[in-house]
C-alpha positions as CSV (number, residue, x, y, z in Angstrom):
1,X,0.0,0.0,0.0
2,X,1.4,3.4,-0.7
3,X,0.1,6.9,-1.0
4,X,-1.4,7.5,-4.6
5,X,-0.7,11.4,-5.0
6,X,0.0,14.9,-3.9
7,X,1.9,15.8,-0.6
8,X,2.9,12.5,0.4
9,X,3.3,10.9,-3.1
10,X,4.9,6.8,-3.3
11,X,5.5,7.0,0.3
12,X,4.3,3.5,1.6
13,X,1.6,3.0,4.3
14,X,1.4,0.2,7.0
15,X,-1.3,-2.8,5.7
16,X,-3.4,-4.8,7.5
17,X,-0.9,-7.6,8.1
18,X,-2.9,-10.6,9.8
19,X,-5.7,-8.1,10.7
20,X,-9.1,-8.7,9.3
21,X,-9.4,-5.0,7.3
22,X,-10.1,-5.0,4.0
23,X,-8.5,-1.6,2.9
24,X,-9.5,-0.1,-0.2
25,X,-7.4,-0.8,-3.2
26,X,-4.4,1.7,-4.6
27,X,-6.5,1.4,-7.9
28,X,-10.0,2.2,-6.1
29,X,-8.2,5.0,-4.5
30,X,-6.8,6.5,-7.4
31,X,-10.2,6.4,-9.1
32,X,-12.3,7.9,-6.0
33,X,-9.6,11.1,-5.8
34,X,-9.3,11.2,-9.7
35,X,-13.3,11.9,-9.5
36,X,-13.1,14.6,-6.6
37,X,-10.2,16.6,-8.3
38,X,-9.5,19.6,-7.0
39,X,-12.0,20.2,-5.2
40,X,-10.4,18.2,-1.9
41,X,-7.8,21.1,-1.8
42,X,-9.0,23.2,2.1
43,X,-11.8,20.4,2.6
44,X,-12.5,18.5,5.5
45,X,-12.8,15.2,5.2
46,X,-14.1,12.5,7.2
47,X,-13.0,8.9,7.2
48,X,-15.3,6.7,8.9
49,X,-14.8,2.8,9.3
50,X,-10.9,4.0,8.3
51,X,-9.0,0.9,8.7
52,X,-5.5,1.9,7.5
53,X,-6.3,5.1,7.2
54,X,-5.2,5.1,3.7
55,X,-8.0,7.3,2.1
56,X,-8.1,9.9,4.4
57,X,-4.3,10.1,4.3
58,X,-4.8,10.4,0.6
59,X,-7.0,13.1,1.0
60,X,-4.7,15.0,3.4
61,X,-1.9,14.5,0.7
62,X,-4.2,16.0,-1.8
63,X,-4.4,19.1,0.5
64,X,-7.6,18.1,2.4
65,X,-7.2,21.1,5.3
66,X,-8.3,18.4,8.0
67,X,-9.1,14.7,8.1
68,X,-11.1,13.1,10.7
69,X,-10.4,9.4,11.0
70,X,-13.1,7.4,12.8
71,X,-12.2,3.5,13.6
72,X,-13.8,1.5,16.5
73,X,-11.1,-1.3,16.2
74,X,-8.3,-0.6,18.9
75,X,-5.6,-2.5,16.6
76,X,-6.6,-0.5,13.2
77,X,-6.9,2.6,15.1
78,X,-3.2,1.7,16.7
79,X,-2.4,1.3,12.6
80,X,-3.5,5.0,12.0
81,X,-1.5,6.0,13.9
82,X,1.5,4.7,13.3
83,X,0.4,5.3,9.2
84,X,0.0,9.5,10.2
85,X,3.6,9.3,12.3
86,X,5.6,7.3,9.8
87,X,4.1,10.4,7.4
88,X,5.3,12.8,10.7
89,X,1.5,13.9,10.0
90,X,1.5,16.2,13.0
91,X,-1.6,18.6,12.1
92,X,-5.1,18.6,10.4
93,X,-5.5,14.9,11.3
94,X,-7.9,13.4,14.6
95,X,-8.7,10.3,15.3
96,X,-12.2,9.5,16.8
97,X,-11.6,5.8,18.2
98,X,-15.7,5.0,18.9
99,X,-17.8,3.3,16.5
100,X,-18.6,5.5,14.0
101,X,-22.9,6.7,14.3
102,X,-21.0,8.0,18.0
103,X,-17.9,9.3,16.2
104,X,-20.5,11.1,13.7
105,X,-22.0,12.1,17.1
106,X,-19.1,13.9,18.2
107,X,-18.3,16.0,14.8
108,X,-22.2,17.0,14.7
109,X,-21.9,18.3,18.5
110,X,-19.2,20.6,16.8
111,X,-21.2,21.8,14.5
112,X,-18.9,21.2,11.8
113,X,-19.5,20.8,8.1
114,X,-17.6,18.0,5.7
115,X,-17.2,18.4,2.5
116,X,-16.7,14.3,2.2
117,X,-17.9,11.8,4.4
118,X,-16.2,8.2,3.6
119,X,-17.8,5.2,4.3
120,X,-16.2,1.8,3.9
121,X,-17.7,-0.9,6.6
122,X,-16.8,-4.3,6.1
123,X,-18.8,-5.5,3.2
124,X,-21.1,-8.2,5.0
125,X,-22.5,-5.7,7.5
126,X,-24.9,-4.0,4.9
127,X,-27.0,-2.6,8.1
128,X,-24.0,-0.3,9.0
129,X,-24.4,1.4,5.8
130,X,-28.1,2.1,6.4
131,X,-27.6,3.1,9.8
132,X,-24.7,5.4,8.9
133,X,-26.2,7.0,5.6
134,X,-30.0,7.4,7.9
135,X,-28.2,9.5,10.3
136,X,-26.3,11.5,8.0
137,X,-30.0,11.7,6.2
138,X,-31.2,13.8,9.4
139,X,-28.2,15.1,10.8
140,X,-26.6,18.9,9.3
141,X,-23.4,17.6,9.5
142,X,-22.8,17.6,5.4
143,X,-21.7,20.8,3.8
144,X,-24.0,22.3,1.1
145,X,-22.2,21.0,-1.8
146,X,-20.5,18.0,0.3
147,X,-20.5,14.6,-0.9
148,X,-20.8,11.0,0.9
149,X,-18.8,8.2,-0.7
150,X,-19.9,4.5,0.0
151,X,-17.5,1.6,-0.7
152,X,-19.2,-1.1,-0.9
153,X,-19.7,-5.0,-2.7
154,X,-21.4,-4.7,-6.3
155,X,-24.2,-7.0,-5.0
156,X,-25.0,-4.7,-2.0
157,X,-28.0,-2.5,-2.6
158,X,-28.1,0.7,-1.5
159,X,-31.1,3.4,-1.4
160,X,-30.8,5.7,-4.3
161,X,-33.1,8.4,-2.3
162,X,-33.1,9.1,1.6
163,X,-35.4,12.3,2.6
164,X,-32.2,14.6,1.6
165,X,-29.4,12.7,0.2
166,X,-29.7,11.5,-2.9
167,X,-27.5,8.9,-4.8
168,X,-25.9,10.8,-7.5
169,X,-22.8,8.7,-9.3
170,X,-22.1,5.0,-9.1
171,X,-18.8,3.9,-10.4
172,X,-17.7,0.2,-10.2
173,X,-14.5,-1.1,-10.6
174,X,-13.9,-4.9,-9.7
175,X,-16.0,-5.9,-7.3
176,X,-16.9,-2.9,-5.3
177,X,-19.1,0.1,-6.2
178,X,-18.2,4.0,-5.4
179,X,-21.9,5.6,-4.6
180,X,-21.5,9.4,-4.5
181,X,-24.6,10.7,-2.5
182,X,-25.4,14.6,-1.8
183,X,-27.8,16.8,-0.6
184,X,-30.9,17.0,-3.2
185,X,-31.9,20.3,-4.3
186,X,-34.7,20.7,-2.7
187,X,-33.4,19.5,0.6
């Protein structure tokens, strides 16, 4: 695993090992930042389920002004870390260790706005997905023009309208799916 582009461009990240995280690909990774261009420059970008950490550490490279990494797993959170100090990553990134509907819980208390939300669970919980994308439905949490990104396993259906999100862009590469969801106009 490496870092794709930008800031910290080639330098290799820390895998999995023996771990049970399945972190999304170089390629996949390459594709989801190719699509969001420019517009990741000053953004802040939340990683939820974040494994490795590699795609919010892709987005900090691509000049994402903060990152907020949210992993439940003591050993993959451990990983982010080390990932963000081999990097000497010493500003714009937090990690939230806490599951991630109360990591989401904490930003909202903040009353920040992302401009992208990440969502990667492991692919054979589909009800995190629901239960993630419901609360980002009701919350205020998502900028005006922000975007939520879901990772997930071609055969896992995913609503194309909640009350305010809306999925706009599907791209599929291999066997997982990039959904790109934002707010609908009339939200």
């Amino acid at each position: 695993m490496r870092v794709i582009a930008g800031k910290y461009r080639s330098r290799p990240l820390k895998g999995p090992g023996a771990q049970l995280l399945r972190p999304t690909s170089d390629r996949l990774r390459e594709t989801l930042f190719s699509v969001l261009g420019p517009s990741i420059e000053d953004s802040l970008f939340v990683d939820l389920f974040a494994g490795t950490g590699a795609v919010g550490i892709e987005a900090m490279s691509r000049g994402a002004r903060e990152t907020i990494f949210v992993e439940s797993n003591a050993k993959a959170a451990r990983l982010i870390r080390e990932n963000l100090n081999t990097l000497e990553i010493r500003q714009g990134a937090e990690l939230i260790e806490a599951p991630a509907l109360r990591g989401l819980e904490k930003i909202t208390t903040r009353r920040l706005l992302a401009d992208f939300i990440f969502l990667d669970p492991p692919y054979e919980k589909t009800g995190d997905y629901i239960e993630v994308l419901e609360f980002l439905d009701a919350s205020h949490l998502i900028a005006p023009r922000g975007i939520v990104i879901v990772e997930h396993y071609w055969k896992t259906e995913l609503p194309e309208f909640l009350t305010r999100l809306e999925c706009a862009r599907q791209l599929e590469q291999g066997d997982a799916i990039l959904s790109f969801y934002t707010l609908a106009a009339a939200a």
